[in-house]
N, C-alpha and C positions, 0 to 999 in steps of 0.2 A: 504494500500500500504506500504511494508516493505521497506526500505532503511538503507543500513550499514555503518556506520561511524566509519573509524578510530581511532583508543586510545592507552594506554599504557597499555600494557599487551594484545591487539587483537583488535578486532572489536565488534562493538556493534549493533546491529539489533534493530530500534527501529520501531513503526507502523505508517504512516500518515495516521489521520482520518481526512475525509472533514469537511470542517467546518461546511456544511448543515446540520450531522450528528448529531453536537453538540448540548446540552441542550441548552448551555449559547446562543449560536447563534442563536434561535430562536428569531424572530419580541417579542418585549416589549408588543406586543398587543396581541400578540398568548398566548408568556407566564404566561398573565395576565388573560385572557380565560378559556383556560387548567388549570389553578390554582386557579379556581371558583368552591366550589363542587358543588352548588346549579346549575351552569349553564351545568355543563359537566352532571350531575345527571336528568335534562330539557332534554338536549342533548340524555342519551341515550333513556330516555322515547319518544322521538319523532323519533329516529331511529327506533325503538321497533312497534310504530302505525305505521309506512312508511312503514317498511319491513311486517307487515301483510297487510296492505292495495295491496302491489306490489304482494304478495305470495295470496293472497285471490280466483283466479281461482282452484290454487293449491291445497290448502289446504280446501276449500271447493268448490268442483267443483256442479256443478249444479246450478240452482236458487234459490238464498235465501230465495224466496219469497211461495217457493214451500211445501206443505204440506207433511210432509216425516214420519209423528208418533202419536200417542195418544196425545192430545192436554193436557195442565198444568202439564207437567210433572216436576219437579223441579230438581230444578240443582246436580246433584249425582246421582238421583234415578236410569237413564240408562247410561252408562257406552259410547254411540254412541252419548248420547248429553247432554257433561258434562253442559253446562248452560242451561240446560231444554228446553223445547218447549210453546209456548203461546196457546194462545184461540184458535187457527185455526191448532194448532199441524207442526207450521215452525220452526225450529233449530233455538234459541237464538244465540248461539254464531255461524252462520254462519252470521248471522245478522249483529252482530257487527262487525266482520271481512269486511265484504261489505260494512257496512256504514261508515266504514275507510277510504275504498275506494272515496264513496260518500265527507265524510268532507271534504278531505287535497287535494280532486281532485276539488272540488268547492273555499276552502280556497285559495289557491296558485294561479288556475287560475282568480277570481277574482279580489286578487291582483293586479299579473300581466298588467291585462286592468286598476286598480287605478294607477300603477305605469304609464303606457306609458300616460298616462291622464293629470296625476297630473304632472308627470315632465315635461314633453314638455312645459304643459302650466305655471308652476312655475317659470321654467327657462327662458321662452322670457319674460316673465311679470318683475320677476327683472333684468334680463338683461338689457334691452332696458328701460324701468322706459316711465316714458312720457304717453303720452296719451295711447299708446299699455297698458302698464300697468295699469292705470284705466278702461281699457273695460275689460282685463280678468280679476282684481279683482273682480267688478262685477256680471261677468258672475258666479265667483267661489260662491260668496252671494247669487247669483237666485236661485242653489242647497243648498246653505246650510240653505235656509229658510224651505225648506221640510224636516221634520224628515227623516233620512236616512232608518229605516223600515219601515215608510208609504212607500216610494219612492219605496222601492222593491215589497212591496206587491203589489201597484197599477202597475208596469210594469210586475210582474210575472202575475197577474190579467188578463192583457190586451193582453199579450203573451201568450207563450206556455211553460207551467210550466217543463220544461226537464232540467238538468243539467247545460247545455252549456249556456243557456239562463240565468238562475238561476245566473249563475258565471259574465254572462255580465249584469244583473240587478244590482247584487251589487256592482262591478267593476264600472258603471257609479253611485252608489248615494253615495262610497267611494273616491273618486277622491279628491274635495278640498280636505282635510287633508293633502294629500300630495303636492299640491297644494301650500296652504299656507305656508307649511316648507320648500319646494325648493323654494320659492320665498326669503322666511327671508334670506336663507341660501345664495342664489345669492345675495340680498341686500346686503349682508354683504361683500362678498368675491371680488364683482366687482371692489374693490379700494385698492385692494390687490396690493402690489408691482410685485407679477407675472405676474397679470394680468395685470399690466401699463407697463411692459417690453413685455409681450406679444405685447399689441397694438403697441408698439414702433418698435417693429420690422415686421411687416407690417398684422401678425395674421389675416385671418379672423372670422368673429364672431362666423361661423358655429364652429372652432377650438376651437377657446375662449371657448362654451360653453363646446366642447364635451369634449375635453384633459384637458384645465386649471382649469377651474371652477369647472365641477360636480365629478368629481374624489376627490377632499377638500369636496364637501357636501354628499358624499356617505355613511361617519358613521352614520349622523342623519336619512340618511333613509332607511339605513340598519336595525337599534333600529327601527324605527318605522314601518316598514314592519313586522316584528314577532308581532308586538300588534294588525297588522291591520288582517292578517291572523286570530289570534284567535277570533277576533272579526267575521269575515265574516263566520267563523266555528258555531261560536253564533246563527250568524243571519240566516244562512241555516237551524241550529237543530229549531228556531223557527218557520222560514217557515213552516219547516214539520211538527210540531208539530199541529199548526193550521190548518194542510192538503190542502199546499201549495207547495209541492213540487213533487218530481219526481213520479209518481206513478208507475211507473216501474221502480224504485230505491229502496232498502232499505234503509232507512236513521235512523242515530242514534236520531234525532227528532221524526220521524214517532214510532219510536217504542217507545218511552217513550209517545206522543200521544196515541198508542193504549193499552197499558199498564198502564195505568192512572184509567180505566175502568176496571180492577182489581184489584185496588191497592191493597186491602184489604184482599184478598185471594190469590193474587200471586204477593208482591210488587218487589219479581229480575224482573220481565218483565218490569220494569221502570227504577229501580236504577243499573241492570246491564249496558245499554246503559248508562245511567246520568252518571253512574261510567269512563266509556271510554270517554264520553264528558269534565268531571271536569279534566281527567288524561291528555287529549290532550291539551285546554286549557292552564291547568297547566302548561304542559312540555316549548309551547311557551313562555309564559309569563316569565318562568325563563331564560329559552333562551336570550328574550331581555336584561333583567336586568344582564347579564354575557355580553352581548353584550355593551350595554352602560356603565359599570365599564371600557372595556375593547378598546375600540374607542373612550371613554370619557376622557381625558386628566383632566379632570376639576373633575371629578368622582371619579379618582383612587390616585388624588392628585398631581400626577408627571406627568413632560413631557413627552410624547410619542413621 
């Protein structure tokens, strides 16, 4: 927006730029983010598997699962499937493309059901403290006495091994974790001076918890949602790997499973899925560690 001011010798034409626009004006925490190479470099590695994962109809239309060629063709040999073809002559890289699909759609929705789980119950537990909070820590203890992949195998086991199922087996044996930290995190904030002006001016709790409180405990589980995601991305490739998962999925487990059984004469049918597993992984994992320099006041050294 241009505006002319008066002077000696004429007028002067100078620009107003909003402040939104500006560098300097960016959130301390955005700036601190954006200014992470390892986390923006996470960042674009995990835009990069999203958008093949979203583009995977497109880009490879048909079933992955489908026999399209000369089986062990390796990767360059034909020009139609640059990461070769396996024992059964299925396009490798339509594979991985789909089991993109499979991971960060089981990862996130998993989550998800950890997150409504774990925070509900984090949150009434330190809120309220008292006898309510001895029953849900508890309860949180009954789950965390079962390893969290017995827990999934035995309910994929007992269920119906599909996707959606898949995401709510591990969503329910992920939960404590979160659990635990939105409890700390309310223990901690409930003697907050906001929250003692809050109660003072007639607040109810349902408020208390949803405006005052968990909006202060959001960084810690924002950080811990990108660790819990790569972990659940883990624990699906081993599902399938064991031939536990979707069978009308391809999954980046499944194929480094069936790929295992050549290693020796065609080891990309393993290491190119493993390859896409360690890169997705990865990408989260930096993710967090940009995320908690960056939300972490205590991390980055200065006040946020």
């Amino acid at each position: 927006m241009k505006q002319t001011l008066p002077a000696k010798g004429g007028n002067i034409d100078i620009t107003l730029v909003p402040s939104a626009v500006i560098p300097g004006r960016l959130s301390p925490r955005l700036r601190t983010f954006l200014g992470n190479p390892t986390g923006m470099a996470g960042s674009l590695l995990l835009l990069m598997f999203t958008a093949l994962a979203l583009l995977a109809p497109m880009l490879f239309p048909g079933d992955p699962l489908d026999m399209v060629a000369q089986p062990f063709l390796w990767p360059g040999q034909d020009g139609h499937f640059p990461f070769g073809t396996d024992s059964l002559g299925r396009d490798v890289a339509a594979g991985i493309v789909h089991g993109a699909q499979v991971s960060l759609q089981i990862g996130f929705a998993s989550v998800a059901i950890s997150l409504l789980i774990g925070t509900l119950t984090g949150a009434i537990a330190g809120y309220f403290g008292g006898y309510i909070d001895g029953i849900l820590v508890r309860i949180t203890e009954l789950f965390q006495t079962f390893p969290s992949f017995l827990l999934v195998v035995v309910l994929v086991a007992i269920g119906q091994p599909s996707v959606n199922f898949i995401s709510l087996a591990i969503g329910i044996a992920s939960w404590p974790t979160i659990a635990r930290l939105v409890r700390a995190e309310f223990r901690l904030l409930r003697t907050s001076d906001f929250v003692l002006a809050a109660r003072s001016q007639g607040y109810s709790h349902r408020r208390i918890i949803l405006q005052e409180i968990l909006p202060n405990a959001l960084p810690a589980i924002i950080v811990t949602t990108s660790v819990m995601v790569a972990s659940a991305i883990l624990m699906e490739s081993a599902l399938a790997f064991l031939g536990f998962g979707d069978p009308n999925r391809v999954s980046w487990g499944s194929m480094i499973g069936e790929g295992r059984e050549s290693l020796r004469s065609a080891w990309y049918l393993a290491a190119l899925p493993g390859a896409a597993l360690v890169a997705t992984v990865l990408s989260l994992n930096l993710v967090g560690d940009a995320l908690n320099d960056a939300l972490n006041p205590r991390a980055t050294g200065r006040s946020l």
